[in-house]
Backbone bond lengths (Angstrom), bond angles and torsions (degrees), N, CA, C in turn:
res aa  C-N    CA-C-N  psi(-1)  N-CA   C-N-CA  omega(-1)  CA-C   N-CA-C  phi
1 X - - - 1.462 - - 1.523 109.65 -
2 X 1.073 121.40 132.71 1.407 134.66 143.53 1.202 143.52 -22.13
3 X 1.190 168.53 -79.67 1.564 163.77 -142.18 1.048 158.65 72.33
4 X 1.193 142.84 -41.47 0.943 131.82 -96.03 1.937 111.56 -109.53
5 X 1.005 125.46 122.10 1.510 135.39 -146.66 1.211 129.44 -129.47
6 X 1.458 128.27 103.97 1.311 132.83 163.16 1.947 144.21 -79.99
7 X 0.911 105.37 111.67 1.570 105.36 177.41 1.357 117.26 -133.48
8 X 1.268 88.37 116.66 1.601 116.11 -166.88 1.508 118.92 -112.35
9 X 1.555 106.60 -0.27 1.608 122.89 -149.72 2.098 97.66 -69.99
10 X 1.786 115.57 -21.82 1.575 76.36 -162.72 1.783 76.06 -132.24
11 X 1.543 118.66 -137.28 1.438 115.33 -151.08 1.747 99.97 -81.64
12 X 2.037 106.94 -36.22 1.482 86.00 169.65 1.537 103.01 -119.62
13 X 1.233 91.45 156.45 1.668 98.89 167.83 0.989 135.32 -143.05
14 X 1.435 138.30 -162.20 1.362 101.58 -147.56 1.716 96.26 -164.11
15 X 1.272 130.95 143.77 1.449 136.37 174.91 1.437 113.32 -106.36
16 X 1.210 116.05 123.52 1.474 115.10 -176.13 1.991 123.01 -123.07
17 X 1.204 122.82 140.90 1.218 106.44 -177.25 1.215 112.64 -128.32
18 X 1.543 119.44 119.22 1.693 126.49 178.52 1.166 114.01 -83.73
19 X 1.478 127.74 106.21 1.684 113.13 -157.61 1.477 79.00 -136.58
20 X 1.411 120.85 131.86 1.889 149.73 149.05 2.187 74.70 55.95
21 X 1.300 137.25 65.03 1.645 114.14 160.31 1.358 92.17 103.41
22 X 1.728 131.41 -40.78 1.435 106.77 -133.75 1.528 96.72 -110.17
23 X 1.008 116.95 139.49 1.601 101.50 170.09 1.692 121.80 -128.56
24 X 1.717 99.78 136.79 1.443 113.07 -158.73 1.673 100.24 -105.26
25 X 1.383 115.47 124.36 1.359 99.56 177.34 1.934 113.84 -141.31
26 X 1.428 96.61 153.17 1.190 96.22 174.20 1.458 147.05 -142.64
27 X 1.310 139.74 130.86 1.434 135.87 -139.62 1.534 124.43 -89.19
28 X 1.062 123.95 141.72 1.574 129.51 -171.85 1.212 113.61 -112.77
29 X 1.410 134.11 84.70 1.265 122.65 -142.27 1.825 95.70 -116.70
30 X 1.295 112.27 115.05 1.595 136.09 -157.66 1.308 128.27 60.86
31 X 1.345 114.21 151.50 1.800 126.32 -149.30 1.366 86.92 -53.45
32 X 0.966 145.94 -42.70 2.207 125.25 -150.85 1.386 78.73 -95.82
33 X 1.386 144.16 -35.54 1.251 104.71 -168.77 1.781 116.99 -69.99
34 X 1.510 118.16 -9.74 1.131 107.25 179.54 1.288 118.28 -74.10
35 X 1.364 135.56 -12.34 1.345 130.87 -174.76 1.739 114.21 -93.81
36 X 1.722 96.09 -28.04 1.589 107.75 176.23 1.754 101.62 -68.79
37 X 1.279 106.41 -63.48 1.522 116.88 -168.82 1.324 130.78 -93.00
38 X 1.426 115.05 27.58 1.857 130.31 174.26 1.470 86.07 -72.15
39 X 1.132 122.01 -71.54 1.675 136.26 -138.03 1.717 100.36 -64.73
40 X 1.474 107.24 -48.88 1.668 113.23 -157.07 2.138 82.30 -81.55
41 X 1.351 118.44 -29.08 1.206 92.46 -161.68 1.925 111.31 -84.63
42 X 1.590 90.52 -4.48 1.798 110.43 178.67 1.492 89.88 -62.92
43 X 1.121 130.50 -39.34 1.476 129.00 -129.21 1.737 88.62 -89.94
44 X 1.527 96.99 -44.17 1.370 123.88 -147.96 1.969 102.00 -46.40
45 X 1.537 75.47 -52.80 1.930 103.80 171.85 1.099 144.34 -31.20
46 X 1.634 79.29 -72.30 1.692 105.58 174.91 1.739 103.49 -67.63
47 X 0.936 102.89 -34.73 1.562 103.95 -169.40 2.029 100.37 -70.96
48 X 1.119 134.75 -35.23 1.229 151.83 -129.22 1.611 89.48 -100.79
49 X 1.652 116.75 -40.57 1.935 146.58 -160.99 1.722 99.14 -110.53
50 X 1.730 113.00 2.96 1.311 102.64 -167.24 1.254 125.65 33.23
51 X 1.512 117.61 46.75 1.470 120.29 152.07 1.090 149.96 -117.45
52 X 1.830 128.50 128.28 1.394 108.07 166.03 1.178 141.47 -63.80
53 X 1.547 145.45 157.89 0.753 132.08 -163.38 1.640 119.00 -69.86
54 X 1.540 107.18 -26.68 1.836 109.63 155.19 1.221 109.54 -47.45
55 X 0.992 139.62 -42.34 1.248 101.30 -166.86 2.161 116.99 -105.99
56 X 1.053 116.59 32.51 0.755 127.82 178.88 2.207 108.71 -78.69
57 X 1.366 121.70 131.29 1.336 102.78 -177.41 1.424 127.69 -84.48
58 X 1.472 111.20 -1.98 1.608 120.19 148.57 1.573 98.02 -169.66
59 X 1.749 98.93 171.81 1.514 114.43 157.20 1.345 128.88 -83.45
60 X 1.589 142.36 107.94 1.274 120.77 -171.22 1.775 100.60 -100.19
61 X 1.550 106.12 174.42 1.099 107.43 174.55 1.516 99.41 176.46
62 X 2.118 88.67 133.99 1.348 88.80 -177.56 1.729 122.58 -78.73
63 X 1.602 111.20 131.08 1.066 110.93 -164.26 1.681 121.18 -81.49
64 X 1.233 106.51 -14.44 1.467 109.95 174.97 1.601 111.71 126.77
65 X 0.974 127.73 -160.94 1.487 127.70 -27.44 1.244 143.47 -21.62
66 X 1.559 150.33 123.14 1.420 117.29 -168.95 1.700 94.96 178.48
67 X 1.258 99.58 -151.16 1.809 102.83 -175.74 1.684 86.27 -78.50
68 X 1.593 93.69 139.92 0.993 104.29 171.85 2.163 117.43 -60.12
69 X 0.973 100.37 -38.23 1.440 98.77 -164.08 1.418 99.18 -64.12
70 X 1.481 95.42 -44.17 1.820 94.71 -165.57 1.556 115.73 -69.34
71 X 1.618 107.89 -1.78 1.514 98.49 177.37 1.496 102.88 -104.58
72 X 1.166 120.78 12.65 1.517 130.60 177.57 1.690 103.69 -100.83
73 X 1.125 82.13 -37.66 1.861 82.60 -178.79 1.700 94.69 -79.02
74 X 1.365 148.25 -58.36 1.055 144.86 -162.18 2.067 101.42 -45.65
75 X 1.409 86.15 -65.99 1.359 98.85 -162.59 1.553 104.22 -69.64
76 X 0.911 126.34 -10.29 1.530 128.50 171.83 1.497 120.34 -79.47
77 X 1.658 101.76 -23.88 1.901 95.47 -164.85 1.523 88.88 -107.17
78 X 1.703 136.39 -5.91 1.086 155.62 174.74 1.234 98.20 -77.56
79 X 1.248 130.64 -53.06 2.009 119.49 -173.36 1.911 93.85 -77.70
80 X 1.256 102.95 -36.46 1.644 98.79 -176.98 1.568 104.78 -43.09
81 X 1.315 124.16 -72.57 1.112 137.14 -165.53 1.440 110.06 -57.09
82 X 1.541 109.55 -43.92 1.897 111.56 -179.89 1.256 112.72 -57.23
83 X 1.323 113.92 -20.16 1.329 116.93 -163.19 1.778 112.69 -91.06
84 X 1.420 89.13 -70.98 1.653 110.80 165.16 1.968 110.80 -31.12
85 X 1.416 116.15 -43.83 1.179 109.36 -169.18 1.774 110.28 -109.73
86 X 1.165 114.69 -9.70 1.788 129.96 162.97 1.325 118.11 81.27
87 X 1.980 104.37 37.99 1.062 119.04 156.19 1.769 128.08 -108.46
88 X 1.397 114.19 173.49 1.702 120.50 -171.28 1.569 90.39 -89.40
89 X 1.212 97.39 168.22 1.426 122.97 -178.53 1.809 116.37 -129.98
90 X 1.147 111.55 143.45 1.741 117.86 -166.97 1.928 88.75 -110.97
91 X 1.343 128.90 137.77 0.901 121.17 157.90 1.604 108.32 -122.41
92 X 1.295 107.87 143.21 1.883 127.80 -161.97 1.852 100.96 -110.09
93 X 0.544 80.49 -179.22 1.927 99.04 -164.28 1.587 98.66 -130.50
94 X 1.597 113.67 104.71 1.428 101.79 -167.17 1.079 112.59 -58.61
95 X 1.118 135.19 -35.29 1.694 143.40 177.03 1.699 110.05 -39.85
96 X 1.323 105.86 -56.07 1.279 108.90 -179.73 1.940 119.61 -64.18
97 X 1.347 96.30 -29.16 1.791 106.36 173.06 1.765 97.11 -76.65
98 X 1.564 131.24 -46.93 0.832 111.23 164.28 1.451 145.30 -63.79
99 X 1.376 115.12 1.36 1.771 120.81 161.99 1.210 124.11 -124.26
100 X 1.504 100.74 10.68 1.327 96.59 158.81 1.810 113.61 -107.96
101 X 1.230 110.13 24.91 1.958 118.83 157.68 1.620 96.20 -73.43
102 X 1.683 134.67 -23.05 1.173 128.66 -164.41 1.432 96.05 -114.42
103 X 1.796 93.26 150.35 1.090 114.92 177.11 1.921 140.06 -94.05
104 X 1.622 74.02 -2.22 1.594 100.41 170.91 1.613 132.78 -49.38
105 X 1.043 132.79 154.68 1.787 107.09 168.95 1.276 115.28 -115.56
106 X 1.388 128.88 26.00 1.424 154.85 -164.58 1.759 91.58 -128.15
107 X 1.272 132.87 125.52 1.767 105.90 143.71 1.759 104.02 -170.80
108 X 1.133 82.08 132.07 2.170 80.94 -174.46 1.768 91.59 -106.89
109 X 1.553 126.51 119.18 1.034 128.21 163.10 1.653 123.08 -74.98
110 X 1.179 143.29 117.51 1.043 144.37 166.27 1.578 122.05 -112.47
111 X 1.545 112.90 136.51 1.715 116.21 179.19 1.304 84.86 -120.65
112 X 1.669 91.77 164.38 1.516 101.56 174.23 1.895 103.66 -92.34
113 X 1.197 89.93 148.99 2.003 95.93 -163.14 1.675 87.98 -100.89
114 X 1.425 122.53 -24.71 1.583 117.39 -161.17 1.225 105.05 89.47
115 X 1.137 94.12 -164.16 1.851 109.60 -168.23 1.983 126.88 18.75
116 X 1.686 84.71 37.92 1.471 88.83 178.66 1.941 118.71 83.19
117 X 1.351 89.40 17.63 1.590 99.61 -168.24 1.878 108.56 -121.32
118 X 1.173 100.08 173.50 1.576 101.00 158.41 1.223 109.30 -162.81
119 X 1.606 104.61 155.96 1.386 122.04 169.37 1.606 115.27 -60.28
120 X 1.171 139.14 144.17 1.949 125.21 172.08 1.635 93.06 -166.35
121 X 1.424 104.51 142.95 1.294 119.75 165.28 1.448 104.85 -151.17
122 X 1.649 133.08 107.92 1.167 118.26 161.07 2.068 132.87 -68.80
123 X 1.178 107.01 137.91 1.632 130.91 178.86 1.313 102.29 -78.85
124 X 1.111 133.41 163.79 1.581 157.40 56.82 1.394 162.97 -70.16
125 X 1.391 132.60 150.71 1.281 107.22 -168.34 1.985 110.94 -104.79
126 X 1.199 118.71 135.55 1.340 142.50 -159.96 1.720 84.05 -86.23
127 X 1.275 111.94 173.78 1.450 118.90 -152.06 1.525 94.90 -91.25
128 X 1.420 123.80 -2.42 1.096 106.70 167.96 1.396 114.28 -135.12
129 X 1.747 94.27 71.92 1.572 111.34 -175.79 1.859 123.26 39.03
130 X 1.629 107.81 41.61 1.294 82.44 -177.45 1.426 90.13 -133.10
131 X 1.538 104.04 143.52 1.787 120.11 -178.63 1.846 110.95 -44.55
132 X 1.339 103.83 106.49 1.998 90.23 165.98 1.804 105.17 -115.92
133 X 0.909 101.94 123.06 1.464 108.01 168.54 1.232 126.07 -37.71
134 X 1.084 158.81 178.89 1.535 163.99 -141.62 1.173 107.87 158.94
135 X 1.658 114.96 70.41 1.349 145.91 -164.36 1.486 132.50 78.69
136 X 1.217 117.45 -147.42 1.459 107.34 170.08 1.380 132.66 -127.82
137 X 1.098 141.25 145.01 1.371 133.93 -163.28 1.392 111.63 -35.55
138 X 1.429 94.05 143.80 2.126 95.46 169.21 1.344 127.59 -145.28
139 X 1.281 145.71 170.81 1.056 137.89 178.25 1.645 103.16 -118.72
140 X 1.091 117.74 143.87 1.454 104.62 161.63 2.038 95.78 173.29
141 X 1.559 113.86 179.35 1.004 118.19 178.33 1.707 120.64 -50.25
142 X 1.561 123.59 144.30 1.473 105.59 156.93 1.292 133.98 -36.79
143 X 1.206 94.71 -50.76 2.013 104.24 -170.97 1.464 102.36 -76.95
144 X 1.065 132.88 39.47 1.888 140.75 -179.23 1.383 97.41 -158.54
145 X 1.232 126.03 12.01 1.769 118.48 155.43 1.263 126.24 -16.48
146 X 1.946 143.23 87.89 1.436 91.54 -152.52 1.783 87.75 -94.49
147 X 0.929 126.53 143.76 1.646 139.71 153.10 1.224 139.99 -110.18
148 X 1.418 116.21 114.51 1.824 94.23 159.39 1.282 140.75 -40.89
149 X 1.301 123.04 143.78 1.342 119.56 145.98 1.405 117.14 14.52
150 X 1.558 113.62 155.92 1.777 127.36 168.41 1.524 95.02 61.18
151 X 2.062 70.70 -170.66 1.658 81.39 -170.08 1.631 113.15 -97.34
152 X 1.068 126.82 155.38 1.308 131.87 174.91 1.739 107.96 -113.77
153 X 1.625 107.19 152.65 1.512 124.93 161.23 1.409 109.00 -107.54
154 X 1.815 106.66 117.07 1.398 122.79 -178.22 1.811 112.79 -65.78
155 X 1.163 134.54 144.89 1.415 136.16 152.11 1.378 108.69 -138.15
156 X 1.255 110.27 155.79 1.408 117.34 -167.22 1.459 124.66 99.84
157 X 1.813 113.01 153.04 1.347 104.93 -161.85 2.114 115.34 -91.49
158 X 1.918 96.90 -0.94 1.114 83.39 148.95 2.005 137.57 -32.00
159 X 1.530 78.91 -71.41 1.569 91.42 178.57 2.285 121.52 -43.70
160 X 1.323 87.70 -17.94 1.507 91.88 169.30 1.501 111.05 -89.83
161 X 1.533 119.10 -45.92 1.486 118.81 -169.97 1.285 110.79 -81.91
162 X 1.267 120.79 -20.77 1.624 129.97 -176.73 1.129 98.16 -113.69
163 X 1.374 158.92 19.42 1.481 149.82 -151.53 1.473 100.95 -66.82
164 X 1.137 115.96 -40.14 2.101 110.21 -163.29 1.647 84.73 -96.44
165 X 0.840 146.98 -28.98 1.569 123.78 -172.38 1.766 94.19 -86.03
166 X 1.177 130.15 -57.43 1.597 110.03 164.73 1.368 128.00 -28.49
167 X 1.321 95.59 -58.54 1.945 93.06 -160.51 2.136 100.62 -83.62
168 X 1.324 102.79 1.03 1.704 87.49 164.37 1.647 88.20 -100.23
169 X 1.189 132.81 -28.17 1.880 100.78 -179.07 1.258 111.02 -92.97
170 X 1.580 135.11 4.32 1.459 115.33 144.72 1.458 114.32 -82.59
171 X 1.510 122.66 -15.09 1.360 110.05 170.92 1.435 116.96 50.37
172 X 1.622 107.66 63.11 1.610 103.73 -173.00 1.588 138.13 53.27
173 X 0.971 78.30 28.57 1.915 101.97 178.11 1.331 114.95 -102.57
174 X 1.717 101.71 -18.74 2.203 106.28 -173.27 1.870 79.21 -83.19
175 X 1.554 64.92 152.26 2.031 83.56 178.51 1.931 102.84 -121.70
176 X 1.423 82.65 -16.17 1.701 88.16 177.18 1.836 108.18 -179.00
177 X 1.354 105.00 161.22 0.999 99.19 -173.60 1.794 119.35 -133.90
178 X 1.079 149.51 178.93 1.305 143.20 -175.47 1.515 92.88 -156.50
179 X 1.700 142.27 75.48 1.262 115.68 177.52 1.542 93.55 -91.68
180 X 1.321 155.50 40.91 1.429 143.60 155.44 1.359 102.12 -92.33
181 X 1.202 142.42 -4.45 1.752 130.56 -128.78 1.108 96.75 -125.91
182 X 1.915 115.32 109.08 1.663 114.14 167.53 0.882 97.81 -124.11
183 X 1.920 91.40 155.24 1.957 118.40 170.27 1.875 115.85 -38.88
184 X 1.586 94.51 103.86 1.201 127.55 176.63 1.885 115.23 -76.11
185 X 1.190 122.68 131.43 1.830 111.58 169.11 0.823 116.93 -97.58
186 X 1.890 118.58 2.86 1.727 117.61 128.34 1.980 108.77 -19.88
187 X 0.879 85.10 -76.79 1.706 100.23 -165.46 1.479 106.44 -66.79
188 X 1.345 143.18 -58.69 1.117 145.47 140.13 1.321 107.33 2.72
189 X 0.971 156.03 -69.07 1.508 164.14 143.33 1.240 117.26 -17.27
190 X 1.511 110.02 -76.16 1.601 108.94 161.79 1.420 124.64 -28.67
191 X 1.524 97.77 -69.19 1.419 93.65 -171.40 1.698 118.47 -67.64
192 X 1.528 105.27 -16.07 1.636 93.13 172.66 1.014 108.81 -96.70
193 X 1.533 131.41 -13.01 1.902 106.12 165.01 1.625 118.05 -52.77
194 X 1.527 113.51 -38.24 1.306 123.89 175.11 1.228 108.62 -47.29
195 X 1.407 131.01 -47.22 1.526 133.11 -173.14 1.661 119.49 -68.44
196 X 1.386 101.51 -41.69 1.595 127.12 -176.11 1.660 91.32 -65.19
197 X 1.363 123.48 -58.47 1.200 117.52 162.84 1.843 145.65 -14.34
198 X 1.459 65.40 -58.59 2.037 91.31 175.42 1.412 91.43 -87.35
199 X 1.686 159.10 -18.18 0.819 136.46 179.51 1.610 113.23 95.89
200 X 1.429 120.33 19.37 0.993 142.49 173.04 1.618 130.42 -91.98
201 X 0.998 125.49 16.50 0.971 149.21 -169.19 1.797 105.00 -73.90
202 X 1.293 141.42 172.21 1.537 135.44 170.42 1.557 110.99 -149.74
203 X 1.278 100.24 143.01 1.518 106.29 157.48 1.295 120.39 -45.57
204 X 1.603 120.88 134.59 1.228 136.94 178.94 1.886 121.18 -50.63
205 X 1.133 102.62 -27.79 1.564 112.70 174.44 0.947 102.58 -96.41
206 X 1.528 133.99 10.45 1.624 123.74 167.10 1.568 104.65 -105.83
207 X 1.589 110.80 -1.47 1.615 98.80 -172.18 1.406 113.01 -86.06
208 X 1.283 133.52 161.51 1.578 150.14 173.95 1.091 124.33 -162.17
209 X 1.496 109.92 158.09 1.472 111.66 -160.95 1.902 98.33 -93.97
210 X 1.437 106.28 148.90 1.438 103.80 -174.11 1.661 90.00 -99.29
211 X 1.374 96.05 119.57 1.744 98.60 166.13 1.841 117.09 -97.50
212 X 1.093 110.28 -35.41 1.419 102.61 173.87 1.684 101.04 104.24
213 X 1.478 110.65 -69.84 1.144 126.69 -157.11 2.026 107.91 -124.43
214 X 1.414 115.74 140.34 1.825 107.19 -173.62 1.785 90.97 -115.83
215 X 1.127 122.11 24.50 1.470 118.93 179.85 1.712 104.99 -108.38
216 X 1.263 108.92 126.09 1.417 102.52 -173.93 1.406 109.16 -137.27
217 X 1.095 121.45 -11.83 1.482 111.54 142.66 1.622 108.54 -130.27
218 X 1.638 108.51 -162.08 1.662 130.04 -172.69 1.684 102.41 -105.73
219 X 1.274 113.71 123.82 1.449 100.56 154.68 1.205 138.52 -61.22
220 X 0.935 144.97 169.10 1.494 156.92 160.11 1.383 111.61 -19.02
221 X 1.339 99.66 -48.63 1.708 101.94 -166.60 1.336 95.13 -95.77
222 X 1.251 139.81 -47.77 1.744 128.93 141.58 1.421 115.52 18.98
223 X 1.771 94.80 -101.85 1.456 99.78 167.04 1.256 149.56 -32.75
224 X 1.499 109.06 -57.12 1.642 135.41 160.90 1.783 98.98 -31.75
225 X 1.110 109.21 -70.55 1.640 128.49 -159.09 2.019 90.79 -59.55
226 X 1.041 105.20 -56.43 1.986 105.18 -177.76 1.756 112.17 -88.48
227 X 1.684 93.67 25.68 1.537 97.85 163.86 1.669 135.42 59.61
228 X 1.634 82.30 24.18 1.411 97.40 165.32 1.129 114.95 -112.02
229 X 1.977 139.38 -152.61 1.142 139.26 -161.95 1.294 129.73 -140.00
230 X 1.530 132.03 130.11 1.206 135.07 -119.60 1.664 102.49 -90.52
């Protein structure tokens, strides 16, 4: 199977290619480089797996939560390509590419969203090791985590920017933690060959980026009120 996968959702990101088992991937290391270096590093790939973009068995791309731009740019050069070459596209939930780098069967992914917020969706693993969500993505304060029961393993850089407001609202519930660890198109891939599999795959004018949240900055009185400046 084929691959081929974008995630653009946080500061680096990364292009990855699942070609016959093997997977080729490559890194975008700070926000402008993702808009300069998506295209030359698409090229880089396909060219590397000797492939056109026909024959690839979809486009994946992580859809977000995340910076807004970078999931516009992901999902934008992803319908470009589905289209241009007259294949479907799988879209991933960065959260979910980000807990499935772990091997745990417990795992609540969290990014930092800014403005005092974070991205979180808790995982589990189904009896035949495969990630099911336990609701749906959300945005909201650290200290309003909502979680089930037990213990959970943290990933994500929430857990670095929020670290003390997390670990008092799991209150000894983290069993481990990963705050270095972002949504990879390593994984992005994985998890959409699995989908392409089942036949799940979508038309390119049906794809979109999942934002979660349409607030992207604080007003005036925002700031003022959390003691910053107008």
């Amino acid at each position: 199977m084929n691959i081929l996968a974008i995630e653009t959702s946080c500061e680096t990101g990364s292009i990855a290619l699942l070609s016959e088992g093997r997977i080729l991937e490559s890194e975008l290391d700070g926000v402008a480089a993702h808009s300069e270096g998506v295209l030359p590093a698409i090229d880089w790939l396909l060219g590397e797996a000797g492939l056109a973009v026909s024959r690839l068995d979809a486009v994946a791309f992580g859809s977000g939560p995340g910076a807004f731009t970078g999931l516009r740019l992901a999902c934008g050069v992803a319908q470009g390509l589905a289209l241009g070459g007259g294949v479907g596209m799988v879209a991933i939930c960065s959260l979910e590419a980000l807990a499935a780098q772990h091997a745990e069967d417990r795992i609540v992914a969290a990014t930092d969203a800014r403005l005092g917020e974070i991205y979180c969706c808790a995982y589990v693993r189904d009896a035949d090791g495969v990630l099911q969500a336990v609701g749906e993505p959300s945005c909201g304060r650290p200290d309003t985590l909502p979680l089930p029961p037990g213990e959970w393993f943290g990933a994500g850089s929430a857990f670095a920017v929020h670290a003390e407001a997390l670990r008092a609202r799991l209150a000894g519930r983290l069993s481990g933690c990963a705050p270095d660890a972002i949504p990879r198109a390593r994984q992005v891939a994985l998890l959409a060959a699995r989908r392409v599999a089942r036949g799940e795959s979508i038309a390119p004018q049906y794809a979109a980026p999942l934002y979660v949240r349409d607030k992207i900055a604080l007003t005036t009185a925002e700031r003022l009120a959390g003691g910053g400046r107008a």
